[in-house]
N, C-alpha and C positions, 0 to 999 in steps of 0.2 A: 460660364465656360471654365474648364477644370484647367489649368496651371499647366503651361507646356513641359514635355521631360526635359532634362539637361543635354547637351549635346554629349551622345556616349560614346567611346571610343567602340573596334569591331570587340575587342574581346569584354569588354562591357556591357555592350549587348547579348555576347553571348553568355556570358553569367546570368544575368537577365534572364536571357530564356532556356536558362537550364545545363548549360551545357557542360557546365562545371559542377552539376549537381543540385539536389534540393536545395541541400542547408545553403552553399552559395545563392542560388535562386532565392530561399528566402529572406538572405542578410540584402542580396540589392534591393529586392521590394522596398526594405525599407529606409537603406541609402535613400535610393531614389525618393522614395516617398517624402521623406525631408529634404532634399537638395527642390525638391517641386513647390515645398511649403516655403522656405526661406528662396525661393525664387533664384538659385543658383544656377548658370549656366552651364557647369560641367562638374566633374568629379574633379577628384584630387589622389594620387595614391599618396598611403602612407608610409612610415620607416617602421612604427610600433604604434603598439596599442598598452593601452593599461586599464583591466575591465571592474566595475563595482558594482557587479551583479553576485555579486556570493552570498551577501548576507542573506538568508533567508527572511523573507517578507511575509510568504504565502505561497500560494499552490502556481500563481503564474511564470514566475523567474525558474521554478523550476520547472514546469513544464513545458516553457519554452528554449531553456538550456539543455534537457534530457532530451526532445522533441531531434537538435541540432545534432547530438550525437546519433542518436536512432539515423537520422540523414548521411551519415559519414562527415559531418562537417568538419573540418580542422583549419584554423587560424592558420594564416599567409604570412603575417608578420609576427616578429617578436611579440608576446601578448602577456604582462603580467599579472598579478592577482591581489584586489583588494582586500582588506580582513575578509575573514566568512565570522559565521556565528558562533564557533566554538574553538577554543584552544588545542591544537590535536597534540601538542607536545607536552601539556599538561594537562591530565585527562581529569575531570573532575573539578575546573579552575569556572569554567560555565555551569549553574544551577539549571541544566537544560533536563527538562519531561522525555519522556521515552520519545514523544513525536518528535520536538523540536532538534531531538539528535540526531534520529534517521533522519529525519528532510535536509537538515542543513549538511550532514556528512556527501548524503547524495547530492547533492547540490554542489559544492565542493569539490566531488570525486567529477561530477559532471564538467566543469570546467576545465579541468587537468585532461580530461577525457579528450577536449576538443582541441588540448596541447599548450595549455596556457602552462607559466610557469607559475607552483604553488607560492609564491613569496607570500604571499599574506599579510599585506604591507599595505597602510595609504604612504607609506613615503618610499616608491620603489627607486627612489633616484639616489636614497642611501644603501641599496642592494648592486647599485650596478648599472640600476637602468637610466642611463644619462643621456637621451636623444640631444643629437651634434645641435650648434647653433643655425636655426632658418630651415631646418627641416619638417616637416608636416607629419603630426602624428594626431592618434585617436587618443585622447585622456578622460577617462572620466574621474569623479570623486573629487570634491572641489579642492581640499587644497594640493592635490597633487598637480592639478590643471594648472590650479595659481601660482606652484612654482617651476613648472614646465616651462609654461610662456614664459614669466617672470626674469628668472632666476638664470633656469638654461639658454631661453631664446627660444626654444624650437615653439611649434605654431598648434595650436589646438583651438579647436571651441571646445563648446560643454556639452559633455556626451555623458551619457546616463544609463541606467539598466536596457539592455537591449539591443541598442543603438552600440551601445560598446562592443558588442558581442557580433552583430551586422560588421562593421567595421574593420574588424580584426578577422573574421573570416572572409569578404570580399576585399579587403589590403585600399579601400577606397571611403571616403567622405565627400560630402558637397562642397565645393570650393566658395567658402561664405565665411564672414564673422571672421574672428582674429586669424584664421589663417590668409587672410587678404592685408596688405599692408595698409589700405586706409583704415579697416576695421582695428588695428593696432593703436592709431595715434590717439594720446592725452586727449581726453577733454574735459580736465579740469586739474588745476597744482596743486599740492601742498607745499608751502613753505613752512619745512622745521625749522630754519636757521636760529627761531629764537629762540628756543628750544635748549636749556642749559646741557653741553656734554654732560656733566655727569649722570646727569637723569636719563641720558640715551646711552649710558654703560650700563644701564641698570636693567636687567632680563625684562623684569615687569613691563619696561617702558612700551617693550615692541609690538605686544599682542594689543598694548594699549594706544597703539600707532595702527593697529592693526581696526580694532573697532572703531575708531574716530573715521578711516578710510572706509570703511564697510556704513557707516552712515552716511556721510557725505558722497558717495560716490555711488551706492548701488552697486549697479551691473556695467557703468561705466568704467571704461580706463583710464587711470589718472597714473601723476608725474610727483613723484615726493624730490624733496629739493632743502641739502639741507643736513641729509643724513651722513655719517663719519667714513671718509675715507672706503677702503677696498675690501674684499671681501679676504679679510685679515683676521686675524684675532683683537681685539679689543676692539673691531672696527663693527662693520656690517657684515657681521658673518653670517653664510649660510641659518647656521641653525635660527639665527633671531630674524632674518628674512623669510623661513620656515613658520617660525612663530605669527608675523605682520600676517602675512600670506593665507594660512588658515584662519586666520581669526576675521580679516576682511572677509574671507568665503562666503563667513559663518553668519557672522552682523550683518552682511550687504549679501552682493552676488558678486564678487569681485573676483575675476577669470586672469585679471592681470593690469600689473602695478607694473612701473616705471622710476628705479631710482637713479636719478642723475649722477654720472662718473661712477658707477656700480655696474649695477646690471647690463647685460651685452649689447642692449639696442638704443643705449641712452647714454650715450658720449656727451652731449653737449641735451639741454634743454628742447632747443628748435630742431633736435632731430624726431624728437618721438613727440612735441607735442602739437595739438591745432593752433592755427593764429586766432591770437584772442582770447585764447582758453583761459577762462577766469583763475587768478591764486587766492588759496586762500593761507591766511598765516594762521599755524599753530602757535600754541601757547602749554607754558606748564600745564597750568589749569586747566586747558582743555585736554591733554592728557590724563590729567587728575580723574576729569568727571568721565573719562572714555571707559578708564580702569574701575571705577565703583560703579559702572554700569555690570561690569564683568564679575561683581559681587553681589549676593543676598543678604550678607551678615559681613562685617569688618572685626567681630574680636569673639573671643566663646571658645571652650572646650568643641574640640575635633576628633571626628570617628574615623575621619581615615585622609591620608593623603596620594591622590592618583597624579603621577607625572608620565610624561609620553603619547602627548595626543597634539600634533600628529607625533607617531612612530619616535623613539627614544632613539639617538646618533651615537656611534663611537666615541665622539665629541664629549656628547652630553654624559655619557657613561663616566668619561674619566676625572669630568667637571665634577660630578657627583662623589664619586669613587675619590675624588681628593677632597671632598667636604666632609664626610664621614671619616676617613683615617686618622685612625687614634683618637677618637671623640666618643661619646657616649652612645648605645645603640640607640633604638625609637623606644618613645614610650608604650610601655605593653596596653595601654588604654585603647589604640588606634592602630590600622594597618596599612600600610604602606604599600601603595602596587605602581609598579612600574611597566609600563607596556613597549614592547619594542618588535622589531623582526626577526624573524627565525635567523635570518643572515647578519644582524647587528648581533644578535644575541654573541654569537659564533666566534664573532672575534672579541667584541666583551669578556668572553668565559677565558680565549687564548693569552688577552693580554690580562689577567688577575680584575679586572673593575666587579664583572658579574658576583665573584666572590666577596668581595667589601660589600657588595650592597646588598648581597643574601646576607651577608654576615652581619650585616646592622639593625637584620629584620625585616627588609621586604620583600614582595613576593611580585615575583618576572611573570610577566603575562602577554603573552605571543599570536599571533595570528587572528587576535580579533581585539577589540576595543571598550572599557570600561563603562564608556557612557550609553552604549548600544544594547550590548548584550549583560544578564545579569550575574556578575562579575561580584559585584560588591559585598560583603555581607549584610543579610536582609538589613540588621536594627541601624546600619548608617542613614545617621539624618545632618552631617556637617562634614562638609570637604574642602580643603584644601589644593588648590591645584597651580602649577605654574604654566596652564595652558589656556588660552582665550577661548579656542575653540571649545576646550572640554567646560571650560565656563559658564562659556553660552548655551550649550545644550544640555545639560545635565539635571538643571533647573527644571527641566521641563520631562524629560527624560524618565529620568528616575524620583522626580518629587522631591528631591532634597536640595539644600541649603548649598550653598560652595562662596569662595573666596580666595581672590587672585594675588599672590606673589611671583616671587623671583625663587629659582631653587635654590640660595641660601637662606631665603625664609623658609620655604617649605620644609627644609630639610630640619631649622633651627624648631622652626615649628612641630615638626613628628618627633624630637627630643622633648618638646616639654607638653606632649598635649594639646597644645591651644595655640590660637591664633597671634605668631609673632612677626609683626608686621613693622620697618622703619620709613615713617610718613615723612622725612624732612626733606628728602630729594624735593618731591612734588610740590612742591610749593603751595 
């Protein structure tokens, strides 16, 4: 017996059956069609969406996205845009073939077509797009999901090519998974406490907080316990919860972490977590070995250093932008690429940073992503990066070699070439 449909509201039905149009009609299809698989009883409407169907893949995303416009489709809710596959503000920054140009431009064009806004960003929440806390939205692209729930509070599951695009043109999801308050609660801790501060001042530490969480936890939601103070500077800022957040994505499936007296939903322990839910305690060490998992090589001449994955912040710009002034540029051995958003970019260039960090030698790269698209110069065979995320895929990605610091390694490290790295924090 086929899965009964969810209880639909009149004007849900009537999307359903057309009334709103094709492309509506065929975004419920497949609402519905998952709200039937995950066994959901009803929809849910959304506030936003944020879609990662750009990158071109192949001939389906696109002929399912061009198919939606053909239909008159247009997005109901605010609807932002993940990288696409090509840089459009630097033309010639993607080694794309005559094909991969046209298809991914159209592709691109096709989404904006259906109203989305072009940001071209996995980190749209540094753009602007900041959905309020407890409200229900459509996210896809893991670490943007992971800092939605996380970070902001507001409520998503894991939405993906298609399903995003469904979503944000019916304004509706299955009411399931983290957007339900039991599918929220902890079921499992970390305790950092033992965890010496200065090794959690230290950038490195977080993505390395972040892979420890993506192995231990999966797709599960757990409760870190342990971590510094407010989301302050020197504390648990944003960008280093950006950092955990993608890198758990990345190593595990993790849609959303829990840190105690931080994050919105987690005042006290016994708010967000199950009874019983097992703790586990960190250790230096087991930080140590989280972090040289996130490496191929720990020392050697470097062909290039990529930071900004996820998306480079105002923050980081300036952090950057005062590590470089008055200091030597990069060694001309190696190239330096920085990825950010067209809207980060923006005010980067208004407040002087963009210029320090062109001026030291590297090269801003906008609306798509290093490790996905090829970006790099062919003969790189060793990278340097102070991102988890881009750590963990790149290996695999592009066949080369990488290794994880902090951005005043990286940065100390594109002044001399090679990998400079201080081990004493980690015990």
């Amino acid at each position: 017996m086929a899965p009964a449909l969810p209880l639909l509201t009149a004007e849900e039905q009537g999307m359903l059956a057309g009334d709103a149009g094709p492309a509506t009609a065929l975004g419920m299809r497949l609402v519905v069609g998952v709200a039937r698989a995950t066994g959901a009883e009803r929809l849910v409407e959304v506030a936003s969406a944020h879609g990662d169907g750009c990158l071109y893949h192949g001939a389906a995303g696109l002929e399912f996205t061009e198919r939606l416009v053909e239909f008159g489709g247009r997005v109901r809710v605010r609807t932002t845009l993940n990288v696409g596959s090509l840089d459009l503000l630097h033309p010639g920054t993607v080694r794309a073939d005559a094909a991969l140009d046209t298809n991914a431009r159209r592709l691109m064009d096709a989404h904006v077509a259906l109203g989305c806004e072009p940001t071209w960003s996995c980190a749209p929440y540094q753009a602007g797009h900041r959905p309020s806390i407890g409200s229900h939205v459509a996210w896809a692209e893991s670490n943007a999901i992971a800092f939605v729930n996380s970070v902001l509070g507001a409520r998503t599951d894991r939405y993906g090519d298609f399903l995003d695009l469904a979503a944000a043109i019916t304004g509706r999801v299955p009411f399931a998974g983290l957007h339900q308050d039991e599918g929220r609660r902890a079921e499992l801790v970390l305790d950092l406490s033992g965890v010496p501060g200065e090794l959690l001042d230290h950038d490195a530490a977080w993505p390395a907080v972040g892979a420890l969480l993506g192995d231990l936890a999966g797709t599960r939601v757990a409760a870190l316990v342990g971590l510094p103070g407010d989301l302050t500077d020197g504390g648990t800022t944003e960008d280093r919860l950006k950092a955990l957040g993608a890198t758990a994505a990345s190593t595990g499936g993790v849609a959303l972490f829990h840190v105690i007296g931080v994050t919105p939903e987690a005042s006290t322990l016994g708010a967000v977590a199950r009874s019983g839910a097992p703790v586990i305690p960190v250790t230096a060490a087991d930080l140590r070995a989280a972090r040289d998992r996130l490496s191929t090589v720990t020392e050697g001449r470097l062909d290039a250093v990529s930071l900004g994955t996820p998306h480079f912040s105002v923050a980081e710009f300036a952090a950057l932008a005062s590590a470089l002034a008055g200091g030597p540029a990069f060694a001309r051995s190696l190239t330096v690429y920085v990825s950010t958003s067209r809207a980060v970019l923006e005010q980067a260039r208004a407040l002087g940073y963009a210029d320090t960090v062109e001026g030291a030698g590297a090269r801003i790269v906008t609306d798509t992503c290093t490790y996905v698209t090829p970006v790099l110069d062919p003969g790189v065979r060793t990278v340097m990066t102070n991102s988890g995320k881009w750590a963990w895929y790149a290996p695999a990605n592009l066949g080369i070699d990488t290794v994880l610091g902090s951005l005043p390694e990286c940065v100390a490290s594109a002044r001399a070439g090679e990998v400079v790295r201080d081990g004493r924090l980690w015990g």
